[in-house]
GUVEX-841455 format. One line per 2 residues: number of its first residue (from 1); their letters; for each residue x, y, z of N, C-alpha, C. Coordinates in steps of 0.05 Angstrom, whole numbers, always signed. Layout:
// residues N
NUM	a	X/Y/Z/X/Y/Z/X/Y/Z; ...
//
This chain:
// residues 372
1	xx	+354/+624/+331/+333/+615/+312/+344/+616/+284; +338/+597/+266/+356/+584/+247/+330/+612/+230
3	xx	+338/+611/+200/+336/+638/+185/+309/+624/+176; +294/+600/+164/+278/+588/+151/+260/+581/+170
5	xx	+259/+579/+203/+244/+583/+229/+225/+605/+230; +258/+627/+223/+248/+657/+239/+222/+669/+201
7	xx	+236/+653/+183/+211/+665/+157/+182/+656/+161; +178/+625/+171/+157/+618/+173/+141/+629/+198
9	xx	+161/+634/+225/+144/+649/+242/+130/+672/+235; +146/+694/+220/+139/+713/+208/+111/+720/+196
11	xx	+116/+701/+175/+91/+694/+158/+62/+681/+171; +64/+658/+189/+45/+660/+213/+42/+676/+232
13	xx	+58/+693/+237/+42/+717/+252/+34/+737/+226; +32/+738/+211/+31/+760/+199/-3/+746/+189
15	xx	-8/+726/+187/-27/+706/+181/-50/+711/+201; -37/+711/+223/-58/+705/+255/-72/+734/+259
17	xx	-62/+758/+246/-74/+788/+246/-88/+789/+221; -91/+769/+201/-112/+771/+187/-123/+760/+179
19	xx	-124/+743/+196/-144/+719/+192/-169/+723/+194; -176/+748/+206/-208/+763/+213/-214/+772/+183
21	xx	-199/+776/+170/-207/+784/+143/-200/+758/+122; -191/+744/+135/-191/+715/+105/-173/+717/+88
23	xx	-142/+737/+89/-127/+742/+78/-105/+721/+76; -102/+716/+97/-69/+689/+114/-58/+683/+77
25	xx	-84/+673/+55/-66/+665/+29/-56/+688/+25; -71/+708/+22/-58/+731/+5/-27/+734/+12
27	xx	-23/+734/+43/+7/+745/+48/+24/+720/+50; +19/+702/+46/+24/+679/+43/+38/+679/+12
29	xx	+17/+685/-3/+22/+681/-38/+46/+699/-35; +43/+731/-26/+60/+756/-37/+96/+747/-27
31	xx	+89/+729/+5/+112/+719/+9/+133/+704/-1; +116/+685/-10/+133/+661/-26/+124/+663/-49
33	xx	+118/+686/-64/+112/+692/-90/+100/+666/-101; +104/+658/-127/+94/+634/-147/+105/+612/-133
35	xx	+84/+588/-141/+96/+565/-139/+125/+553/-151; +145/+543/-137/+168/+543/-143/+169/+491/-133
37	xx	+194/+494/-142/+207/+467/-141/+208/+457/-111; +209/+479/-100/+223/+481/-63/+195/+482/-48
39	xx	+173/+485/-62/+150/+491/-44/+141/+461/-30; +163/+440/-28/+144/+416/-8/+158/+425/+15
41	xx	+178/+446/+15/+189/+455/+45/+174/+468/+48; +156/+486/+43/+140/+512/+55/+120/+497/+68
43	xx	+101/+472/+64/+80/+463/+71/+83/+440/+88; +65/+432/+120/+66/+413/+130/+59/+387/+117
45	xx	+66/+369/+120/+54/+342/+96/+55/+322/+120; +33/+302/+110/+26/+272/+114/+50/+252/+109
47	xx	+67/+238/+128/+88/+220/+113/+65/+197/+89; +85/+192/+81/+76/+169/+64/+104/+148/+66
49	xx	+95/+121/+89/+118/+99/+77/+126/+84/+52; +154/+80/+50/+167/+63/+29/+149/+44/+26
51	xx	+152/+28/+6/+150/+2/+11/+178/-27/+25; +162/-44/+33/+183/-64/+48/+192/-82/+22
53	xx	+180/-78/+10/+190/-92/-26/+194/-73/-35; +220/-54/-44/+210/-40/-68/+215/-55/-90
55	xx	+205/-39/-122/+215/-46/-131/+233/-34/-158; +251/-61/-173/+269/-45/-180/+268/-51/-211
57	xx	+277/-30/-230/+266/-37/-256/+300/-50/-265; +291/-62/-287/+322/-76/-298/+339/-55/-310
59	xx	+358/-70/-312/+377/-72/-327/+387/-72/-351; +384/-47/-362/+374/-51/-397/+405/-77/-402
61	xx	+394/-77/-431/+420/-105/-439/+429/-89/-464; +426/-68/-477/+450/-49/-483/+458/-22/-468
63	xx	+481/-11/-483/+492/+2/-463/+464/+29/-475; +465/+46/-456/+445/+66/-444/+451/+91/-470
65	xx	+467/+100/-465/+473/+119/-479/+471/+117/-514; +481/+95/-524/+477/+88/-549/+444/+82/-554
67	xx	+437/+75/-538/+406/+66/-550/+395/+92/-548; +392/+109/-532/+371/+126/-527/+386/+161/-550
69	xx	+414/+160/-553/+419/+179/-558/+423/+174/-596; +429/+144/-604/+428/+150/-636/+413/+148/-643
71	xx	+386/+132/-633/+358/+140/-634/+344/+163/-644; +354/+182/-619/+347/+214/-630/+366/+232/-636
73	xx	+393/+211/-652/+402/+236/-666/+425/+251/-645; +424/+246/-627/+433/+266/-614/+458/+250/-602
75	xx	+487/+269/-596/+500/+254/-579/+498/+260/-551; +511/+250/-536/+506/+257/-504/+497/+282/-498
77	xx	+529/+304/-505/+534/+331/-492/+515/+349/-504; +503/+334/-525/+481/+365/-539/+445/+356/-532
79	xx	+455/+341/-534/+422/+319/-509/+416/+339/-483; +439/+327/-461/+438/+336/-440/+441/+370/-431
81	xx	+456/+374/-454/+455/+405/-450/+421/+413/-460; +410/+413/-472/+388/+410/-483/+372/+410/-468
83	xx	+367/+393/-448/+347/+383/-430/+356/+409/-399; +392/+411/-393/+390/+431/-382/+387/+454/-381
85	xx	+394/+465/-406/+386/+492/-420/+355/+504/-412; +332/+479/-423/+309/+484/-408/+299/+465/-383
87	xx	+316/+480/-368/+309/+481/-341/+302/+449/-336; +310/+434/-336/+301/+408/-329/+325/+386/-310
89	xx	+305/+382/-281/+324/+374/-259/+327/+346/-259; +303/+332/-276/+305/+303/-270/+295/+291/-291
91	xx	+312/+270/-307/+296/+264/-330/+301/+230/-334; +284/+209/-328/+284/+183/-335/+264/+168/-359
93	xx	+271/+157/-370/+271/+135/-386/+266/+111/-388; +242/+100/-384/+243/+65/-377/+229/+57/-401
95	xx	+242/+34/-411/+229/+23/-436/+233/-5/-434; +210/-28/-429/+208/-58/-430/+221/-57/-398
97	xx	+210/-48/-383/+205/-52/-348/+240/-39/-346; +258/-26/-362/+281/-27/-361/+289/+5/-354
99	xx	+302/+19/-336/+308/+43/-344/+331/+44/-359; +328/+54/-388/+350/+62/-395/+363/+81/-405
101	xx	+356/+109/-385/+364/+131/-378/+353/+140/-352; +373/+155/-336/+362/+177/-314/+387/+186/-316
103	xx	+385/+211/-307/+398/+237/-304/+391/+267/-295; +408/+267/-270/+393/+290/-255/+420/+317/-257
105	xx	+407/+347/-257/+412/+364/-269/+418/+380/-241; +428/+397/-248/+425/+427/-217/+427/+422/-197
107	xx	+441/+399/-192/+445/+392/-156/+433/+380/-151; +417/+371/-171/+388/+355/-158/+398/+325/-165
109	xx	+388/+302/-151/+397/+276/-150/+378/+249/-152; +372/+229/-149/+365/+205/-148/+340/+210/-124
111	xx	+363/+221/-95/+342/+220/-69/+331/+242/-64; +329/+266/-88/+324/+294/-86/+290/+288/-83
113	xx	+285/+312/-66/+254/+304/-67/+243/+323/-95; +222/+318/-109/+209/+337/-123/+175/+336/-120
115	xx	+168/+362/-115/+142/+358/-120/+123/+358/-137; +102/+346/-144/+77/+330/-164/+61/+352/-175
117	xx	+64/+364/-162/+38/+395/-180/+14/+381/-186; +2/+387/-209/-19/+365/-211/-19/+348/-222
119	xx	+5/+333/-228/+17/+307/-237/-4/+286/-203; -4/+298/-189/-19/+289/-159/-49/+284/-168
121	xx	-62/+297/-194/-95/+299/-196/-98/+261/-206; -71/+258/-225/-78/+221/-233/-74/+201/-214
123	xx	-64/+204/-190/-65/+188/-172/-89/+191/-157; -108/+210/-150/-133/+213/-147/-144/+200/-149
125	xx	-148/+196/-180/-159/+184/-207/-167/+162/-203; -137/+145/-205/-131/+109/-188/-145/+106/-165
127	xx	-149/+118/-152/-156/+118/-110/-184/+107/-120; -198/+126/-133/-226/+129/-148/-238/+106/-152
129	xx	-221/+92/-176/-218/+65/-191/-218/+45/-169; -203/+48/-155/-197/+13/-125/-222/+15/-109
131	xx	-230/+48/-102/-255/+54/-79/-270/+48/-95; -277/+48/-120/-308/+30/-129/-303/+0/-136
133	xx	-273/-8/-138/-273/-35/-139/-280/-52/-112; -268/-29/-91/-283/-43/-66/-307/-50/-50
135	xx	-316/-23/-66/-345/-31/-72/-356/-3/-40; -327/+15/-49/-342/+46/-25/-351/+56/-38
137	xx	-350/+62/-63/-366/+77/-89/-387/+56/-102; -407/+66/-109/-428/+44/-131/-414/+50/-157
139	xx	-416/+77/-168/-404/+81/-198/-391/+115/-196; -387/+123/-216/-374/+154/-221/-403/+170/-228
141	xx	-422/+146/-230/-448/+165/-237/-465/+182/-211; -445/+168/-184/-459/+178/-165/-456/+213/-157
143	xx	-476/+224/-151/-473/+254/-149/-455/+263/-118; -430/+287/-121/-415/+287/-99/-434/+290/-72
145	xx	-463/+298/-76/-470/+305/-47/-486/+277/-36; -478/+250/-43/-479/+232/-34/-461/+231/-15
147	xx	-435/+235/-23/-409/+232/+5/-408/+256/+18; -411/+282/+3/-411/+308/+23/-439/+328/+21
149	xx	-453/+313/+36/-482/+333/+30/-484/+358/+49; -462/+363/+55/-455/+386/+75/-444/+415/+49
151	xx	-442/+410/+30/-429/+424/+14/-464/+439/+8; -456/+471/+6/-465/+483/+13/-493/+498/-12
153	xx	-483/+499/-40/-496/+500/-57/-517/+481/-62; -538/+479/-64/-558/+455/-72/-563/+435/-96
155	xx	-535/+462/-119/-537/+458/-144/-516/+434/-147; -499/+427/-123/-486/+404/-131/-488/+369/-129
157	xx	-524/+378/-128/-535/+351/-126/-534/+340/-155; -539/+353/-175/-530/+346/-204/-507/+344/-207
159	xx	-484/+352/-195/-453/+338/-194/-444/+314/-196; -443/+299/-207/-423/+264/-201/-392/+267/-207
161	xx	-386/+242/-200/-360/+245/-191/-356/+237/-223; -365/+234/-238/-349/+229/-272/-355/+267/-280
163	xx	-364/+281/-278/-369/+311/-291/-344/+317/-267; -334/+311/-241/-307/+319/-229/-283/+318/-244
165	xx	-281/+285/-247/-265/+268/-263/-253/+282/-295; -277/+284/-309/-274/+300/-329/-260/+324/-328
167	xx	-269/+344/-312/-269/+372/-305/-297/+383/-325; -317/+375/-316/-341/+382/-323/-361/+384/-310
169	xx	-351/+398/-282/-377/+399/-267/-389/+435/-262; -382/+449/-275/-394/+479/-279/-391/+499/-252
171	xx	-370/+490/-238/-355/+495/-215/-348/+523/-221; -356/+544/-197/-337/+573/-208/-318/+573/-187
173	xx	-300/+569/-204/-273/+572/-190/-253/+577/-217; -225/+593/-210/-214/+606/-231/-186/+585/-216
175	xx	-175/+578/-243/-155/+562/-241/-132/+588/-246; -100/+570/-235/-82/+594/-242/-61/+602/-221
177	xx	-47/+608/-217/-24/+616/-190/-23/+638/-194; -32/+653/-213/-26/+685/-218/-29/+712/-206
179	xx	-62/+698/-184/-71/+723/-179/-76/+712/-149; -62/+729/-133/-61/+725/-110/-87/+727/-87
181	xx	-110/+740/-100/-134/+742/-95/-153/+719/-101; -142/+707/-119/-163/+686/-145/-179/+659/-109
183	xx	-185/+646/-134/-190/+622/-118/-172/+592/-108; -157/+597/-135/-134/+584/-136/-118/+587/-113
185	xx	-106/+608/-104/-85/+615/-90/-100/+610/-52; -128/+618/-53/-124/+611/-38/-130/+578/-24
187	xx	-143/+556/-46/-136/+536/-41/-106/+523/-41; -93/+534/-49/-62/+537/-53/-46/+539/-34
189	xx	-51/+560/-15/-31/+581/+5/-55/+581/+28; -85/+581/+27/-104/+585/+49/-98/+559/+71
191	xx	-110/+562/+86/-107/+550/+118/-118/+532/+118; -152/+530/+114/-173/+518/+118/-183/+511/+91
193	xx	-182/+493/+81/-184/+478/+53/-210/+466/+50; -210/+456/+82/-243/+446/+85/-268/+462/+76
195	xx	-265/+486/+88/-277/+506/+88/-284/+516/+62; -263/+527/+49/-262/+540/+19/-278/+515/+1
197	xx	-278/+490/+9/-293/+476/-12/-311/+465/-9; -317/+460/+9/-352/+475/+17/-376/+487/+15
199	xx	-360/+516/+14/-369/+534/+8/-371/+545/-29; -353/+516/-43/-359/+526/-71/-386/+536/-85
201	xx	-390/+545/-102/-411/+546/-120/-413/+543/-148; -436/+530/-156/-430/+530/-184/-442/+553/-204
203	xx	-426/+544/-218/-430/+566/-242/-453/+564/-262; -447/+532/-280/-469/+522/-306/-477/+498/-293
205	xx	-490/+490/-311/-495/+459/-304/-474/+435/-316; -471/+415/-298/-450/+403/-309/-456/+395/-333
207	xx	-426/+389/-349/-422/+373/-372/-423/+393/-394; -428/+418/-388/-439/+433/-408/-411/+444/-421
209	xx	-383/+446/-411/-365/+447/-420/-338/+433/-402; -312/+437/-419/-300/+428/-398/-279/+457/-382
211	xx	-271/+451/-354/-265/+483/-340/-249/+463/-323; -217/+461/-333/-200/+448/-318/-195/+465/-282
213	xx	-200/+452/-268/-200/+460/-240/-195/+441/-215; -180/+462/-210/-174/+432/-191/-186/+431/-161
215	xx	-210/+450/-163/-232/+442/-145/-246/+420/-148; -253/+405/-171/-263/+387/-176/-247/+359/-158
217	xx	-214/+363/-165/-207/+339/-151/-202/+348/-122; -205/+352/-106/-204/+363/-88/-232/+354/-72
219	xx	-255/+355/-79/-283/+345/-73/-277/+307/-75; -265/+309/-101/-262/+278/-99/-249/+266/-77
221	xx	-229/+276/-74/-213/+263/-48/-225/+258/-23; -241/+293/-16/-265/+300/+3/-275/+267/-3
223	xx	-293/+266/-11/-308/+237/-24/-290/+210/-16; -272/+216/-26/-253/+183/-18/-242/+181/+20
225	xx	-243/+208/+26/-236/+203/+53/-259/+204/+68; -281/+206/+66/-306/+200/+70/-316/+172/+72
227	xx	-319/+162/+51/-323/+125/+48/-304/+110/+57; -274/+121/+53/-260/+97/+71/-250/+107/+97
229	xx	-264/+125/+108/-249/+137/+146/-221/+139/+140; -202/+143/+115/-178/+147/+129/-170/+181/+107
231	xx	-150/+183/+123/-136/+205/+106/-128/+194/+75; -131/+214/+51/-114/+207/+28/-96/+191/+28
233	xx	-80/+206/+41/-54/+196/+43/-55/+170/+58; -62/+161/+79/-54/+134/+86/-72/+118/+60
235	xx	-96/+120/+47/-111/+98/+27/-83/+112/+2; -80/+127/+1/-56/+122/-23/-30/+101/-11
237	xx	-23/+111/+13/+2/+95/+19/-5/+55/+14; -27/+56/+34/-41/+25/+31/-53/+16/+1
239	xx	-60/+30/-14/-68/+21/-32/-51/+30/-71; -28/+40/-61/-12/+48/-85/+18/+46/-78
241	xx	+18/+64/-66/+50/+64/-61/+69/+45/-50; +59/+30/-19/+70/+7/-19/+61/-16/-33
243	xx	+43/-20/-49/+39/-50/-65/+64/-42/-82; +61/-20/-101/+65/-16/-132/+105/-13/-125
245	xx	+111/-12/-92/+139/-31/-90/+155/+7/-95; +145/+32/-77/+163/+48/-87/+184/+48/-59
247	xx	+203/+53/-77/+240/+59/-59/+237/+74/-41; +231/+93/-38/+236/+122/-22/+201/+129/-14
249	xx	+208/+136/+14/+183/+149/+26/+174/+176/+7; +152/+175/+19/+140/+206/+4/+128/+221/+27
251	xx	+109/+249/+14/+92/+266/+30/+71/+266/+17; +46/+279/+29/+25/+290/+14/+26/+328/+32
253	xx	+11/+342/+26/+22/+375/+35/-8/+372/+35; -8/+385/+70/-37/+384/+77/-32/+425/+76
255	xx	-55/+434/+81/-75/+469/+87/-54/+468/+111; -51/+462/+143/-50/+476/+165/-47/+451/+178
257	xx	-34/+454/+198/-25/+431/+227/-54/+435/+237; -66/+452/+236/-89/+445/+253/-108/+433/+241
259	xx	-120/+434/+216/-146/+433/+201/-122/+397/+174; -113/+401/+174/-96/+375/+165/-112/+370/+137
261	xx	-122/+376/+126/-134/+376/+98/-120/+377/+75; -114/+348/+65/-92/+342/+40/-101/+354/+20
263	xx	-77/+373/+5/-82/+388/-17/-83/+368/-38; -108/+355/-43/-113/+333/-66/-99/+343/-93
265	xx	-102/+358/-94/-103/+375/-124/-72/+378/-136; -53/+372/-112/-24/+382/-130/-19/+363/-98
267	xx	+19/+373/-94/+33/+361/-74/+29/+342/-61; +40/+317/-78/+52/+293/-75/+82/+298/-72
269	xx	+99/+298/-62/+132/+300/-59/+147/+277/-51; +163/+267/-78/+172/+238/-73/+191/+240/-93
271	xx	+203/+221/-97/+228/+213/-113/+221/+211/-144; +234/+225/-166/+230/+215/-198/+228/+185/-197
273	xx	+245/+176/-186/+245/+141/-189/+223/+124/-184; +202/+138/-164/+172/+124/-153/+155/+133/-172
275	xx	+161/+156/-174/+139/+165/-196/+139/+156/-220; +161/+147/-234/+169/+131/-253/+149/+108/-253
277	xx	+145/+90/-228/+133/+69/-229/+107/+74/-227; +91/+92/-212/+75/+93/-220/+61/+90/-253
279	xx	+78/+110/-268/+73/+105/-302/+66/+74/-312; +99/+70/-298/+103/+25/-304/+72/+22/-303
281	xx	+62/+26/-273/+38/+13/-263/+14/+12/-294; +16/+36/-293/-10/+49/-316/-6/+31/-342
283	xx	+18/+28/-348/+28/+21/-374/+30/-14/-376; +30/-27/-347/+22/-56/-348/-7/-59/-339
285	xx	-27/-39/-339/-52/-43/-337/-63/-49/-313; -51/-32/-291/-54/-35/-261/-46/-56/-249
287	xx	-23/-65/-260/-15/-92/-248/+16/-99/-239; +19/-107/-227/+52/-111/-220/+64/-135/-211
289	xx	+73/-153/-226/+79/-170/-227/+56/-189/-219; +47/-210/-207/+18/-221/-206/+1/-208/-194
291	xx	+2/-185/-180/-17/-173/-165/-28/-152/-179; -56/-148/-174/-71/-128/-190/-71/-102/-167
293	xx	-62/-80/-173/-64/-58/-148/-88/-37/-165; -85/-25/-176/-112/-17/-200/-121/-33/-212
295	xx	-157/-41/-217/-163/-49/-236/-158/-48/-266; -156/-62/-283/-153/-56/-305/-177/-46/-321
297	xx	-196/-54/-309/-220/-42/-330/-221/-10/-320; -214/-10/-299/-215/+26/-284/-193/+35/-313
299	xx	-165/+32/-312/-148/+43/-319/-154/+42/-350; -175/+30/-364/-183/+31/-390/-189/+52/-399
301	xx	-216/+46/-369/-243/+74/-373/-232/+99/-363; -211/+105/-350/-184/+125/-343/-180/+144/-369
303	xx	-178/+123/-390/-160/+138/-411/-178/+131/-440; -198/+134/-438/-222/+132/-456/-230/+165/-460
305	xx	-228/+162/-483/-236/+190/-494/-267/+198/-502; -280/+207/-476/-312/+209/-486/-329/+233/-500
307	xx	-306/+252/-489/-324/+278/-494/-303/+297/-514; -320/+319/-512/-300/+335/-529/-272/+358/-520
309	xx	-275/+348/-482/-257/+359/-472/-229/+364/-490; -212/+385/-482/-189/+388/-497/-176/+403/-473
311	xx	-148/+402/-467/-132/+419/-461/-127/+439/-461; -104/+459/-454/-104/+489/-471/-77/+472/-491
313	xx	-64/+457/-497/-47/+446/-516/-68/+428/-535; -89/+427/-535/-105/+414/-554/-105/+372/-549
315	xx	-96/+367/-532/-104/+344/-514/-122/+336/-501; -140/+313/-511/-166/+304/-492/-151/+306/-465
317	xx	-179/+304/-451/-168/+297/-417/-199/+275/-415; -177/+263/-401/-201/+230/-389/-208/+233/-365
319	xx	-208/+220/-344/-207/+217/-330/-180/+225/-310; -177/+254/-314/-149/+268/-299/-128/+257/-311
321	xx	-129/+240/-325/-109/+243/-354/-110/+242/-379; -88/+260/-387/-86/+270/-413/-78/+252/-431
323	xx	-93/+257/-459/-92/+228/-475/-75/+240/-508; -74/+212/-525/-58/+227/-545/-76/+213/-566
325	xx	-84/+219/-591/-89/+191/-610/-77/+179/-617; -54/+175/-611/-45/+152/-611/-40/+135/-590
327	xx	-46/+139/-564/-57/+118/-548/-37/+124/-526; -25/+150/-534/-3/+157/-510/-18/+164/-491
329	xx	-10/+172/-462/-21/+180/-445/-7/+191/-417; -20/+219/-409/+2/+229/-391/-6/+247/-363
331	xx	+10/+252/-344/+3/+266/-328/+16/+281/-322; +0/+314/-309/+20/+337/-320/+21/+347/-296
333	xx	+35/+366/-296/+39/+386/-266/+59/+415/-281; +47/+442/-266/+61/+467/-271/+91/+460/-264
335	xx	+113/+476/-284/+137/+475/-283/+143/+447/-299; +129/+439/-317/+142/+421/-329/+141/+394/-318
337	xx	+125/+383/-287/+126/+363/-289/+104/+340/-309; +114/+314/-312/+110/+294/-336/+114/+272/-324
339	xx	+85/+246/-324/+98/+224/-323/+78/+213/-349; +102/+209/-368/+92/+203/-401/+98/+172/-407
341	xx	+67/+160/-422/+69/+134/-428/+64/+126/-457; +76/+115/-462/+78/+108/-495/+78/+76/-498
343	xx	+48/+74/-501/+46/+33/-493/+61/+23/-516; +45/+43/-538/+65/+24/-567/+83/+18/-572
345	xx	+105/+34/-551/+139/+31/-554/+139/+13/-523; +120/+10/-511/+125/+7/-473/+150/+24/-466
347	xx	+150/+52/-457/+165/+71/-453/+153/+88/-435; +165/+96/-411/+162/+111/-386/+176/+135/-390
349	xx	+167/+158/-389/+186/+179/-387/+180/+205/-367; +197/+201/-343/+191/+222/-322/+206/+247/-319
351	xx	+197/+265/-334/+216/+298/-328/+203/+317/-305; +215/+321/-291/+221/+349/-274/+235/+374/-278
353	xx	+225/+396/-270/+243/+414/-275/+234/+443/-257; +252/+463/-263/+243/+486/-251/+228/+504/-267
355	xx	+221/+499/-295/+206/+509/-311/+191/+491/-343; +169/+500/-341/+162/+484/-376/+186/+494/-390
357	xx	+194/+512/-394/+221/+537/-402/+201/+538/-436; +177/+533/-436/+166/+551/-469/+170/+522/-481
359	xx	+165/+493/-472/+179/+470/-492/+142/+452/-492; +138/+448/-513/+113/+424/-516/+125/+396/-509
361	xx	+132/+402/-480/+140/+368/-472/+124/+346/-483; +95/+349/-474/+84/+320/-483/+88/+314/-517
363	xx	+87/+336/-529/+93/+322/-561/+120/+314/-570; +141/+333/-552/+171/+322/-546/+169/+295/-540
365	xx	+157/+284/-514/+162/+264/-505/+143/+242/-532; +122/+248/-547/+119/+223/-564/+129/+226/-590
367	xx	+148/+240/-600/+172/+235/-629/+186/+222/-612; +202/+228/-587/+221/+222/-573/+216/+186/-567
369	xx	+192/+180/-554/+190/+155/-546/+195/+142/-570; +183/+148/-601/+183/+133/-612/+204/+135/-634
371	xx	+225/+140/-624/+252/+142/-631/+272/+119/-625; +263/+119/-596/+271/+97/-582/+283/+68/-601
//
């Protein structure tokens, strides 16, 4: 028995003696400590197919390195050391449909997989946008216990899926990887995902503040796989991934082989290069070449700044993405992941890494874009 067999058996038996007590996350979390880069190996996942078109961005028409590096000043070796110093495994560049930078760091490569953290909550987001364009949703004003009136509190009949969207629905749940007890961890590392969200409760009444959580998207999904009978993952595969033309297969990271419940909220695991296009997508207004795969009026009302939500970096959040005033707009994930859009320059910028390493990427990435 190979060494990465005999850990996970381990850890499932050690799971199956306490499962009478609802622990399985706890020893789960203490095992594989914090969320790390490597965690789309720890979890079973949903394939997700390529597309039979992918597609492929150009060919910038100067050379790469001169544009992007006298721009900012920088020459190659103090750039790239820079970017690997803090911890960063994958870093691309697309500007005018063109990439003109990628560069991968630590062994890591082109076909390396990386996982989405909650860079995974804006693809949600989109699913959201197409299911009311199809007309499985009426509006965002509808309350969640229209699609799950099985959910267990009464109080989340005042819920709609725009106070989700936001992160304004007065949800008690404690965001965080920190505490191996929390709520987090064990939608995170727990078994039964179904279950745990369900059984949420609320706290205030919605809208009354904003309480980033990623129970909120998590219900949504609940909701999307409800109205259209399929898994996440296959209405993402059919309705994003293969139109929007990506290279390389992906995953989604379900709770348990048995209970198969896609962790909405984080783990998407796919290539920098797909995820790249996703941004493209956002940044041509849900559209790809004549075909509309997002609506464009969705992806407006996406990144419309209504409330007084803020970040903990001082960033609106829209609709599960983060906005800039100046019209930038981005999606984030723990450890530093980024897929950053800068319409005013039309500039794509996708970093990965094994740590934020202490850096204000998103304000990096808009001096940076507009350096360009």
């Amino acid at each position: 028995m190979n060494t990465k067999r005999a850990i996970s058996l381990l850890v499932n038996l050690l799971c199956f003696y306490l499962l009478a007590g609802s622990s399985c996350h706890v020893v789960r979390y203490v095992w594989w400590n914090y969320a790390d880069i490597n965690d789309y190996k720890k979890f079973p996942a949903n394939p997700i197919s390529s597309s039979a078109k992918p597609k492929a961005f150009n060919v910038p028409t100067s050379p790469v390195k001169q544009v992007i590096f006298s721009a900012k000043d920088y020459n190659t070796q103090d750039f790239e050391q820079f970017l690997e110093h803090h911890k960063t495994v994958a870093f691309l560049v697309i500007r005018n449909d063109s990439m003109i930078y990628e560069k991968y760091f630590d062994g890591f490569t082109r076909e390396s997989i990386y996982p989405a953290f909650s860079v995974a909550k804006s693809f949600v987001s989109a699913l959201v946008g197409i299911a009311i364009a199809e007309g499985k949703i009426r509006s965002v004003d509808q309350p969640i216990t229209d699609f799950l009136p099985e959910l267990k509190d009464p109080r989340f009949r005042n819920v709609t899926l725009k106070h989700l969207l936001e992160m304004r629905s007065g949800i008690s749940f404690v965001e965080g990887y920190g505490n191996p007890f929390g709520t987090m961890a064990k939608f995170y590392y727990g078994l039964d995902l179904k279950k745990y969200t369900l059984a949420l409760k609320i706290k205030d009444n919605p809208d009354k503040y904003y309480n980033y959580q990623s129970a909120n998207t998590q219900l949504l999904a609940m909701a999307l796989e409800r109205v259209t009978g399929k898994t996440l993952s296959e209405y993402f595969e059919e309705k994003i991934w293969q139109p929007m033309g990506a290279e390389f297969p992906a995953s989604w990271s379900i709770d348990s082989r048995s209970d198969r419940q896609i962790k909405a909220f984080c783990c998407i695991n796919a290539r920098a290069i797909d995820f790249a296009k996703f941004g493209q997508l956002y940044l041509d207004h849900g559209k790809t070449g004549k075909d509309t795969i997002i609506p464009p009026s969705w992806v407006s009302e996406s990144l419309t700044i209504r409330t007084d939500s803020r970040d903990s970096e001082g960033f609106p959040y829209a609709y599960h993405w983060r906005v800039t005033k100046e019209g930038d707009f981005f999606a984030k994930g723990i450890l530093g992941q980024y897929i950053y859009v800068c319409p005013e320059k039309k500039v794509v910028i996708v970093r990965f890494g094994k740590k934020s390493a202490d850096i204000s990427w998103a304000r990096f990435f808009k001096e940076f874009s507009r350096s360009l």
